[in-house]
Each structure stands twice: as C-alpha cells, then as structure tokens.
C-alpha positions, 0 to 999 in steps of 0.5 A, a space after each residue: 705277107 699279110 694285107 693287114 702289113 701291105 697296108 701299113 707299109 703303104 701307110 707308112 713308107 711315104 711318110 718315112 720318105 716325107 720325113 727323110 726329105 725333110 731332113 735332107 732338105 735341112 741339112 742342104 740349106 746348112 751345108 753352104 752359105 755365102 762366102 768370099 774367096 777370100 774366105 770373108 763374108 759377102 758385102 755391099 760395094 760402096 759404089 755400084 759395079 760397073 761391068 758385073 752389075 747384078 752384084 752390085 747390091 750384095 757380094 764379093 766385087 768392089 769397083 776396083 776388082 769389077 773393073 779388073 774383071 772387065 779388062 780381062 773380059 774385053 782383053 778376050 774379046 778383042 780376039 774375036 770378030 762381030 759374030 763371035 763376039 755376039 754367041 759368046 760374050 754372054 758366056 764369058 761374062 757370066 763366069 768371069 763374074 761369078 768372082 763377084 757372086 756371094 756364093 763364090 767360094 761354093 762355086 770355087 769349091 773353095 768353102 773346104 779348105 781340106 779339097 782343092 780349089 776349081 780354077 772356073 766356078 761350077 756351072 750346071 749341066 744344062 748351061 754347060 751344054 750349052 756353053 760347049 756347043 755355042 763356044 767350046 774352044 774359049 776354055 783355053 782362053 780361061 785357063 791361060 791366066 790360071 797357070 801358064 798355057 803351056 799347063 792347059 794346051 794338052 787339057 783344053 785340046 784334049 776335052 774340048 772335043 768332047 761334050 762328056 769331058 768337058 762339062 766333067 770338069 765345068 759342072 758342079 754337081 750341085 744343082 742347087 748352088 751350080 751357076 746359074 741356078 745359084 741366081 735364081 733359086 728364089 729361096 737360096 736368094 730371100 734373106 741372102 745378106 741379112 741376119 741368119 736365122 734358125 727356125 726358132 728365129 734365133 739370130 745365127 752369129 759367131 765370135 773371135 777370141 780376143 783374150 783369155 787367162 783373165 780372172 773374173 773381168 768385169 770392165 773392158 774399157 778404151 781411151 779413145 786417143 786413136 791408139 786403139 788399145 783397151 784396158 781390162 778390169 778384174 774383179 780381184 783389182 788388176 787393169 791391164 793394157 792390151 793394144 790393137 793387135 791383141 799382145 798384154 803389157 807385162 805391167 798393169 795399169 793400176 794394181 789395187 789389190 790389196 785395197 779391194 775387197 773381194 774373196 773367192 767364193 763364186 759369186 761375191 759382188 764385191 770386189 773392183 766393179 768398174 774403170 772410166 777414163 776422162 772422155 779428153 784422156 789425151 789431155 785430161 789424164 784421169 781415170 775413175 775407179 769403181 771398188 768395194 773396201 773395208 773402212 773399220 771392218 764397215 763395207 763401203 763403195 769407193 770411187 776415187 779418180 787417178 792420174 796418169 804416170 809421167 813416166 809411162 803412159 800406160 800405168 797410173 800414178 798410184 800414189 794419186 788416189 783421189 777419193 770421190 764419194 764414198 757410200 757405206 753398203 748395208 749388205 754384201 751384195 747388190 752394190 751396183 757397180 757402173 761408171 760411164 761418162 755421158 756425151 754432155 761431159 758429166 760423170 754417172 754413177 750407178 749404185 744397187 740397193 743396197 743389198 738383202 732381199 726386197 729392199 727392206 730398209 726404211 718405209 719405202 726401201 732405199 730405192 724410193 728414197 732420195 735422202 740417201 744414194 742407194 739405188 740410185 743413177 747419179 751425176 757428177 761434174 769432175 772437171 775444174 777439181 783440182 783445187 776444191 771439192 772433189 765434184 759438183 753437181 750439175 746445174 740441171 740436175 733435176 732434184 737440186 731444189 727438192 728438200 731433202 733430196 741428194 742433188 747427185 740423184 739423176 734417176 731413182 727407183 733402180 734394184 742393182 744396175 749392172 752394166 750401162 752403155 751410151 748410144 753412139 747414135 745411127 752413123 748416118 742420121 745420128 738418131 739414139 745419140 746420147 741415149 743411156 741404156 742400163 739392166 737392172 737385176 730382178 729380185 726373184 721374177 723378172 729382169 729388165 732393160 732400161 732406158 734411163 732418162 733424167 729425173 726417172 722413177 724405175 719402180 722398185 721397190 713397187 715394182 719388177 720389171 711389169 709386175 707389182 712387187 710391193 702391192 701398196 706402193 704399186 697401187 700409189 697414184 704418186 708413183 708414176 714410174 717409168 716401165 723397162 724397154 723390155 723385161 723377161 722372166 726368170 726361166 730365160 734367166 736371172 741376172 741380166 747383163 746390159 750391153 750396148 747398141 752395135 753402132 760400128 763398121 764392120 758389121 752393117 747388119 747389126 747397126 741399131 741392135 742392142 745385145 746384151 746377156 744373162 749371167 746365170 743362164 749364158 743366154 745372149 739376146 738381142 732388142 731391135 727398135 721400131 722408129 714408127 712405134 717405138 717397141 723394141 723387138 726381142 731375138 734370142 741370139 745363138 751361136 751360129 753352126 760349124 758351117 755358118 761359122 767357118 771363116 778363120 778365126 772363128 768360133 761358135 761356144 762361149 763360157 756361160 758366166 756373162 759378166 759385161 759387154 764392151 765396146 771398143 774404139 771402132 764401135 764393135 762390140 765384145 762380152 766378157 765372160 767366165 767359166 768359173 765365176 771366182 775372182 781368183 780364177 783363170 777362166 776369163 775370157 773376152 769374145 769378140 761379136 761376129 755377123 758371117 752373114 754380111 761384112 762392110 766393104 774391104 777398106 771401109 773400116 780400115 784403121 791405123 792405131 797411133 802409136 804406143 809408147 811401152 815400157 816392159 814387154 809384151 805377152 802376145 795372145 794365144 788363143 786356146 779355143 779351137 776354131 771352127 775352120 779347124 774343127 775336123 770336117 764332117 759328112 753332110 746329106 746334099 739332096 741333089 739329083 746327082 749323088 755327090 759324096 762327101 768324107 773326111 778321107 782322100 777321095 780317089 777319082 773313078 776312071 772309065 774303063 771304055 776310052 773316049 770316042 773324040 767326034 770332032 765338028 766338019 771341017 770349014 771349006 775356006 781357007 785363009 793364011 795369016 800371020 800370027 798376032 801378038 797376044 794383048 798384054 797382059 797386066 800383073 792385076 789380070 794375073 791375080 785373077 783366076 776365071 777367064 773365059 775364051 771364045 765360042 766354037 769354031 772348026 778350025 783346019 791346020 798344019 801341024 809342025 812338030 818339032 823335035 824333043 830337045 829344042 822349044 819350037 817356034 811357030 812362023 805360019 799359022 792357017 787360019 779357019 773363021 766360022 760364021 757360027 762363032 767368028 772365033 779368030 784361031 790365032 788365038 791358039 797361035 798367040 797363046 801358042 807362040 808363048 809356049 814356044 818361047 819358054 822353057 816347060 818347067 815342072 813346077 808345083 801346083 800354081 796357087 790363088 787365095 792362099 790355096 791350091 789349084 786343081 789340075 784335072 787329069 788330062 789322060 784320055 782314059 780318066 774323067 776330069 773330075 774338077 773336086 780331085 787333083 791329079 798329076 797334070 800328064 799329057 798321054 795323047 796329043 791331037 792337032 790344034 789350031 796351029 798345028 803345033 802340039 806342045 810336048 811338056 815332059 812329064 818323065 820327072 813327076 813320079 821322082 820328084 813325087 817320091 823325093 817330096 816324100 822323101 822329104 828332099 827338096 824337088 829339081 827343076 826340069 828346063 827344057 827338055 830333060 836337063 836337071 839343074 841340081 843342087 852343087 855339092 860340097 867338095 869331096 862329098 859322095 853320099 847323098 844330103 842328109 837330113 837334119 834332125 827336125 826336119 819336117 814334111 806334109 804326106 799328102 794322100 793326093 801330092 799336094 805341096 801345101 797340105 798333109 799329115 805332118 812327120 818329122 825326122 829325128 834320130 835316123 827315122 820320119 814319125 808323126 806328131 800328136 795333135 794334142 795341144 797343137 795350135 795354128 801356132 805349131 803349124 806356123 813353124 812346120 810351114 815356115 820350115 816348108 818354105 810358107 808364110 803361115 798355116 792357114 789351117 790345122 787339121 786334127 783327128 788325122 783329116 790329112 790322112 792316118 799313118 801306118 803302123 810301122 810309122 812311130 809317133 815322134 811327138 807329142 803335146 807340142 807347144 809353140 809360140 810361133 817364132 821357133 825355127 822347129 817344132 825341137 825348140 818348142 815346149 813338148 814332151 819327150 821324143 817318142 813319149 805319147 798317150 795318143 794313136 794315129 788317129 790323132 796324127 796332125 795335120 796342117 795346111 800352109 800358105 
C-alpha cells in the first residue's frame, strides 16, 4: 500500500463512518413513534391523572385507567411492610405506569403486530439491575395478573435467582426507547405530541378511506340533523347518501343527469358543480344545486332549489325543481361553482368569469364589472319563496344603492373560485366564526387563497394573486383591492383547491389549521394564522411514513387529481379526489384527513348518529386501498449499543450451551411461623390490565412439601422469612400459591391483551428468556419457593396438541393431571373426524394461535391461498372460522412464513364480502387455478 492510499484511507473513512451514523440515526428516529396499546395515538387526559402523574399532559392513561392502575398498585403493597414498602415502591410504580407512557406500545413490543407482545414493558439494562438486586422477587407479583400463577410459578422462581435471566426477559435492547431512558431523552421528548414534521418542515399526516368507485366527486356535503350521514355530488349529476358507518344507499338522492352538461373529456368544468342544503333541513327541507345546462344550445349556470320527497327522507322530489338564477356563460370553462349558506342564514353563491384567457370581455373584463354576475360572490335570501319571487336580496348588501350595480353582488374582482367553506369558530374562544375563506384559480402564475369579506375587490383582472396582470388597471388609484391571505406560484402547482379551517374533535393539533390543495400538482398544503400579527403561515402537508402511519385503517398515498375538501357533521375534515379526471370515470375516492401524532381523549368525541329511515339497500364500503399495518414489514437500522436485528421471517431464539449457574442470596437467621393469608381480591378491572409489579428482594428459608402428581396439593403451614433489606412478606408466595393449589393445571392457548398475543418466555434453564420470541411455556427444573411448594403443571401434552393445531383438529383439554376430556363421538363411529372441505388453519412458524400463513383443506389435501385481491375481508371469514372476532391484520408477500414446495396453491383472487361462512362462498377462482407462487402465500392475523 502506498502512503499516498494510507492517507486517503485516513481522509476518507471517518467521514464514511460520519455519513453511516448519520443514516442510522435518521432511520432510528423514524423506526418508533408514540403509540397506545390500543394501537391509537397518545392524548391528553381531560383531567389531570391522579397516581401517574407525569403523564398527565401527554399519553395513553385517562383518569379512569390511572386510577385502575393505582388499585393494582396499593393491591401489591399491602403484602409488604414499611421497609419494604419504602425499597420498592418506587419500582413497582413506575412499571406499572409505563401503560400511561406515550411510547407504551414501544415499551410493549406492541408497535408489530407480526411479534408477540411483552407482558412487562422493557426496562434498560442498568435500572433492571437495579430493580433485581433491590427487589427481585416482586416479578411474580407482576406476572399473577398476566395469565394465571400457576403459568409463571416455574418462570418467576427459575429466573429470579439470576441476574443474567432475569434482565434477559425485562430489558429491552433499545437503549433509546427502554424505560427510563425513554423519559428523559431530551430529543425523543422536544415535540413529542405535536405535528410531525420531516426535515423539510413538511407536516407529516395520514388518511383513512371513506368511499371509493365515484365519478369525478365534486361536493361532499352534510344536513346537520344529528344523523350524521353526508351527501356526495358527482360531477355527471348524481348525489348519493352514505351514512355514518361508511354503507351507500342503492338510490340516489337526486339524479340530473340527463339535464347536466358535461362530457368525458378530462378536464371539462362543466357539469354539476355544487349541492347546499337549507341550514334547518330538518324543518326547511330544501336543497340548492349548482349545474351547467344547455338552453337553445346557449351554455348556462343554473341554480335551482329542490324539496325533499314525502315518501322517503333520503331522495328529493325531483319534480320540485325550482329555478333560482340563471346566468349565461360566455365560454366553457371558468363557470366557478360554489354554494354555501353563511352563519347569518343567507345563500352565496360564487361564479368564474367567464371563461377564455385573461378576461377579456368589455373594458374591464367581467370581474371589474358590477352590471353583470360573472366573477363575482353574491348573496341571496331564499327563505319566505313560496309564494313569490324566487329571492331577495339582503338588505345589507353592500351595492343595493349603486346605480347600475347587480344588488346580488357581495364581493367582485374574483377569477373562478373554486371551493369556499365557512369557519366554525375556535371551540373555546369562538374567534374565526363566520369567517369565509374561498381559492380562487390563477390565470397563468400565481394562485391564491382569499378571505372574503363584504363588499371586497379581489383584484383581477388587475391583478394575480401580488402581482400585476393588467398593468393599467393595476396602476389605478380607484382600485383599492383587497390582496389574498396567501398566494403561490405555479411551479407548486396550478389550480387551487380551497379547503377549510379544521375545527373538529378528534384531532386537537389541527384546531385552527386551514388545509387546502391543488388539483393539477396533488399538493396538499396547510396556512396557520398568527393572532398577534395576523400573517398566515404556509406548511406543506406530506403523507406521513409507513411508520408514522401505521395505525389500523391507515394509509399514506392519494390520488393526485384534488378536486374539493369537505367537512363532515363533527368537524373533521375529507378531500375528494381522483385518478382519472373524467366525469365518467370510476377513480373517485374521499379520504379522510388523519393526525397520528395526538388523539383527543377517548370518549371526548364520541357520537350517536340519529336514526335513518332506508328505503332500498345498502351497498356496504370496501376499502381497496392497502393499509399501512398491512403493508409487508421491512428491516430497519436501529443504532443501539446492543445489536438488535430485526426481519421479516420467524426469528428462532439462541440458546446457551454452558448451563446457568443459580447463586442464590445467604439465607436469614430468624424464623417466624405463620399461617398463610388470603390474597386481596381481585377485580375484573385489575384483570384487564397486564403490568404488575411485585415486591423487593428478600432471602426466604422454607419447608417444601410436594405432593403427589395425580391430586392438587394444598398448602397448610408456611415458614415465613422478613428481611430487613426488603420487608417483603413471603405469604405472598403462599396466597399466590394456595390459588394454584386449589385449581385444576389446564393447558390453554396463550393468554391474550389488546387484541394480541402474550409472550411466554422459555422457562427451561438452559435458554435465555428472550422476551421478543415466543416459545412453549415448560417446566424442566424446579427449586424451592417461598412456601416450600413447587407446582408441577404437565407439560407431556404440548407437542400433541402442537401437532393437531397443524393438523388443523381442534386441541383437548388437559385437567388435573393427565386426564383428557374428549370430544364424544357419534355412535358406531371408529375412525377419526373428518375435515370438511373449506376447512381453514393458520401455520404458525412460532405456534402462535392466532397468526400464520393461512391453508385450506379441499379435496383430501391442506393448500394455501394467493394473497391477490385478498382484503381484511377474507380474513374476517378465515378467522371467524377459527373461532376469532375479526382479523386485525392481513399479511401479504408470505410475512407469515412460505410454504414448501410440496404444498399445492388451492386459491387464488379471493374476494369476500365479510359475511361468508368460508373463503368457498366468496368470489374466487377455480381450486387449483393460480398465476402466483408461495411468495405470495397469505397471511392473517386474528383477534
């Protein structure tokens, strides 16, 4: 080597070194983010916690779980004295709060569904040191609530007398996100339940489809009548009712598609534009419409009003057609398109300017011109019309004494507005209330966001956005025009989509922001007012990462066409777009705008939609996007001390081949005898909960008694041993114990919380406890305990009943002992069960119950299933066959594990509607007839 390539190896590697820690360090902070173990974002509580105080301004506890959380805590006090109290309280506190923690489903490996969950959070090495010297015999106190005593008595007894076991199963690798290093990593912690943002400052959000298969949908609208339901325009001249939980009835609300002009040519303007219903539509059962028509082959805007049908209160009478104003459009593009009723009860309505290229009709162009009604805001009185003119006019408008001025004009000098929305108002102060906000599209530079106020001139055709258009009208003094909130040039796009002001419940970090979008770039984007100076302040709005998104039901990718934003009856906000801009085709859908970073508190938002009377059916939704959670899991770079590796395949344990050496502590010298106590009660809100605690170390000297294998022992005298280090009382082990004596040892499958498995480290002492990786719970050598008892659970059955849950047969139940109470047969039958065809199983790599790849038996052999096409729905059916609710998660690309090649493929393009008895009765192709491979083979998990 020569020293010119020494030197540039010393120039360059520490450099190589700086940018690979640069990139592991980004990849960090994006491979966790705050989550609930409910799979929910963090919140505030409404009112301050109580016990686990620190998370009162920011995660996962309301009062009601703090407080179930500090009657399990003083529950596992009372079994200890004053000293002991004092060493572990502390201890047992702060895991038991770590539910409440914002990073909870971190600390509970609870973040991938693919991996089992912890029963305690991961703690970091050090504290978990310190926890097992100060009080290492509490972990069978934490565990009693998890599955049972009788699961953990081996476990706890086994690893408790070892440092090196103990924290394999407590600590979590992590060093970054392990308890308490979690809490006071200043960076973790900066903007933890604010906005996410990428280093761009772009605001991270996601979605949640709520409708799709729409033609070009324009408006989506709601009658604010408690039913909750809204009412989705298409631009061909349909409107269809879609109710609270997301179903279409078959029958639309109005139908005008032979009186709409339109065509398919992407891009036309024309068309049905617009729907408004009466602001007391509950009484005042009227809708306006917004539409293009031909009148002697002359292209007008019509806006007529509709009453609602007698017979059915989601359908108008279509024979009501009122005409309200009709205005005759020059050209064919720029007719505007927007109707909204304003919190003083009037009608507004907004029209473009005509059409053709910079306004060229007249001296001034029809914006500038207030004899006519082109590019204009007007506003009308529609009530009181039954009887005579159509409208009137307001008396307040502001050019009723104008010669020559139209007294419908509100406001003037607009291009073609497309897409105004009222502002509710701050839900505390009510500041903004009643503010109007309207984009106005740009002629060939800028585009701009207004806020429309009465009797305003926006400018064009003198101006665009800042800029001068017309330079002699721009120069005018008279002009006096009012500038835009905001304005951008075309290279971010152009056409502007308006939007509204977020002011609903659900998500409290978006209170006062206005989203809004652009139609020819996709671009969503955000303005945020300043109350001191009255700026507005611009963030781009992005989809957030497959791992900022990864909660159910949400996606992170949209169809660029953005045609309008809506607002449904809670406030929350929804944009409308399309991948095909033609109103004949299918590639309309409505999103639903989602913050991950912060929820609002659970029952805060909480609604109860008024019944809704139907006539005809339902058409339920399917979504047809892929969701986030269930997108196939990739490996990401953690920098942490510890190399933690993370796949896509079942991970297998490592075991120690040197065995464990158990020190265990010097023995008290003072012996007391007492009789055992009874374990406090325990409630059915305490069982819920899964992180107890127990208490501090203690040297406990016993009798052991055990009795014989066939009959549940009991215990009657207990030896107890009090240290002064702990005070830890041992008839702690003898309550917990006696439990176990009195129940039959049932082998059961793997107790379940939130909706997902527990992990039920290895006990054997020959295997570390790996808390990530589930294994068989067996007992392979017992020690004396603090009441000299050791139960013995049988354990002879597991690798049978194993192999029949791969068989797809359905487990016996081992009690007491080795008795098997099986399944009565029918009379004269010799042979065993056979499977019906259709029958279903999960293969499970790591024998999990409620996850794996899924194979279906037909026509005297077990095959899988092609992943194409298959939905959340399909899995609904696999799992209620299984004996589940529902499928939390549908896993493609063979994250469940590849079958062999022996294995045929069965099915394939599944599609099911949910309510199948078998993936048989659901749309498919023919049994073994597949263009796939086993790297496609399904998966599902249940719960």
């Amino acid at each position: 080597m020569t020293p010119q390539t020494s030197n540039l190896q010393h120039a360059f590697f520490p450099h190589l070194r700086l940018l690979i820690l640069l990139l592991l360090l980004q990849a960090w902070r994006g491979s966790c983010h705050p989550q609930c173990l409910d799979y929910k974002p963090p919140f505030e509580p409404q009112q301050p916690l109580l016990f686990c105080k620190e998370y009162s301004k920011f995660g996962c506890c309301d009062v009601e779980k703090d407080e179930e959380i500090s009657v399990r805590f003083y529950s596992i006090m009372e079994n200890f004295d004053h000293s002991g109290y004092v060493t572990c309280a502390k201890y047992i506190r702060s895991i038991l709060c770590q539910e409440c923690s914002p990073y909870a489903a971190h600390l509970y490996d609870a973040e991938d569904a693919n991996t089992p969950m912890r029963m305690l959070p991961g703690l970091c090495g050090d504290y978990c040191s310190d926890y097992w010297h100060q009080c290492r015999y509490t972990l069978s106190l934490l565990l009693e609530d998890v599955g049972g005593p009788h699961q953990f008595s081996n476990l706890t007894a086994t690893i408790e007398e070892d440092r090196r076991r103990f924290c394999d199963f407590l600590e979590l690798k992590d060093r970054q996100y392990c308890y308490p290093n979690v809490v006071s990593n200043a960076e973790l912690n900066a903007n933890l339940g604010f906005v996410r943002e990428d280093p761009k400052g772009c605001l991270e959000l996601c979605l949640e489809e709520v409708a799709n298969g729409l033609r070009n949908p324009v408006a989506m609208i709601h009658a604010d009548d408690g039913t909750h339901r809204f009412f989705v325009a298409e631009q061909l001249g349909y409107v269809w009712v879609y109710l609270a939980n997301g179903s279409r009835i078959d029958r639309p609300f109005l139908n005008l598609t032979r009186a709409v002009l339109t065509s398919p040519w992407a891009g036309d303007e024309r068309g049905f534009l617009c729907i408004a219903l009466h602001p007391r539509f509950t009484t005042v059962k009227k809708a306006y419409v917004y539409y293009s028509v031909s009148v002697k082959k002359e292209e007008r805007i019509r806006i007529s009003e509709f009453t609602l049908s007698t017979h059915d209160d989601n359908q108008l009478d279509h024979s009501s057609e009122r005409t309200i104003l009709e205005v005759v459009e020059p050209a064919s593009n720029h007719n505007g398109g927007q109707l909204l009723f304003g919190h003083d009860g009037y009608l507004y309505i907004f029209i473009g300017d005509g059409g053709r290229a910079g306004d060229p009709f007249g001296k001034f162009g029809n914006s500038q011109n207030k004899s006519t009604l082109l590019g204009k805001a007007l506003r009308v009185d529609i009530d009181d019309n039954d009887e005579g003119p159509p409208y009137s006019i307001p008396s307040d408008n502001p050019f009723l004494s104008e010669k020559e001025a139209r007294p419908e004009i509100y406001a003037y000098g607009v291009r073609n507005m497309w897409r105004c929305s009222i502002d509710r108002g701050d839900p505390l102060t009510g500041r903004g209330r009643g503010r109007m906000l309207c984009g106005d599209v740009g002629q060939n530079k800028y585009e701009e966001v207004d806020l429309i106020v009465k009797g305003g001139n926006y400018g064009w055709r003198a101006k665009e956005g800042f800029s001068c258009y017309d330079r002699k009208l721009c120069q005018n003094s008279s002009l006096d025009d009012i500038l835009p909130i905001f304005a951008y040039p075309h290279k971010l796009g152009k056409s502007v989509t308006g939007g509204y002001i977020y002011r609903g419940c659900q998500m409290p970090n978006l209170n006062g922001l206005y989203i809004f979008g652009d139609f020819m770039s996709g671009r969503l984007m955000s303005l945020k007012e300043d109350v001191s100076t009255g700026e507005w302040q611009y963030n781009e709005i992005c989809m957030g990462t497959d791992q900022t998104c990864r909660f159910p039901k949400l996606i992170n990718s949209y169809y660029k066409y953005i045609i309008s934003f809506a607002e449904d009856e809670a406030g929350e906000l929804y944009f409308l777009a399309t991948g095909a801009p033609s109103a004949t085709a299918r590639a309309g859908l409505i999103y639903k705008i989602v913050d991950p970073s912060r929820r609002a508190p659970p029952r805060k938002c909480s609604i109860k939609p008024s019944p809704v009377k139907i006539k005809g059916k339902l058409i339920h939704f399917h979504p047809k996007e892929e969701f986030v959670i269930n997108k196939k899991p990739t490996t990401t770079a953690v920098p942490t001390t510890t190399t933690r590796k993370t796949t896509t395949t079942t991970k297998t344990p490592t075991r120690r081949k040197t065995p464990i050496i158990i020190i265990k502590p010097p023995m008290p010298t003072r012996r007391t005898m007492r009789k055992p106590t009874p374990p406090p009660p325990t409630t059915e809100a305490t069982r819920k909960t899964t992180t107890r605690e127990t208490p501090p170390p203690t040297t406990r000297k016993t009798t052991r008694k055990t009795p014989p294998p066939p009959t549940p022992p009991t215990i009657k005298a207990t030896t107890i041993k009090t240290t002064t280090a702990t005070g830890y009382r041992t008839t702690v082990m003898t309550a917990a114990l006696s439990r176990i004596a009195q129940t039959p040892i049932v082998t059961t499958p793997a107790t379940r919380r939130h909706g997902r498995p527990l992990q039920y480290p290895s006990s054997s002492t020959s295997q570390p406890l790996n808390p990530v990786h589930p294994s068989p719970f067996t007992c392979s050598s017992q020690k004396p305990t603090a009441t000299g008892y050791k139960p013995q659970i049988n354990t002879t059955l597991l690798k049978s009943q194993e192999e029949k849950l791969r068989l797809g047969e359905k487990l016996e139940i081992a009690v007491e002992g080795n008795q098997v109470f099986k399944r009565p047969r029918g009379r004269g039958r010799k042979r065993g069960r056979r499977l019906r065809g259709g029958t279903v199983r999960l293969v499970s790599p790591d024998g999990l119950l409620d996850r794996g790849r899924v194979e279906i038996f037909l026509r005297g052999e077990w095959g899988t299933v092609c992943d194409d096409l298959f939905t959340s729905k399909a899995g609904t059916v696999v799992c209620r066959q299984l004996g589940f609710t529902t499928a939390l998660a549908v896993m493609k690309r063979a994250a469940l594990g590849e079958a062999d090649k022996s294995v045929r493929i069965l099915l394939d393009d599944v599609e099911c509607e949910g309510g199948e008895r078998s993936l048989l009765e659901c749309k498919r192709s023919k049994v073994g007839k597949h263009n796939c491979s086993h790297g496609e083979d399904v998966g599902v998990i249940c719960g």
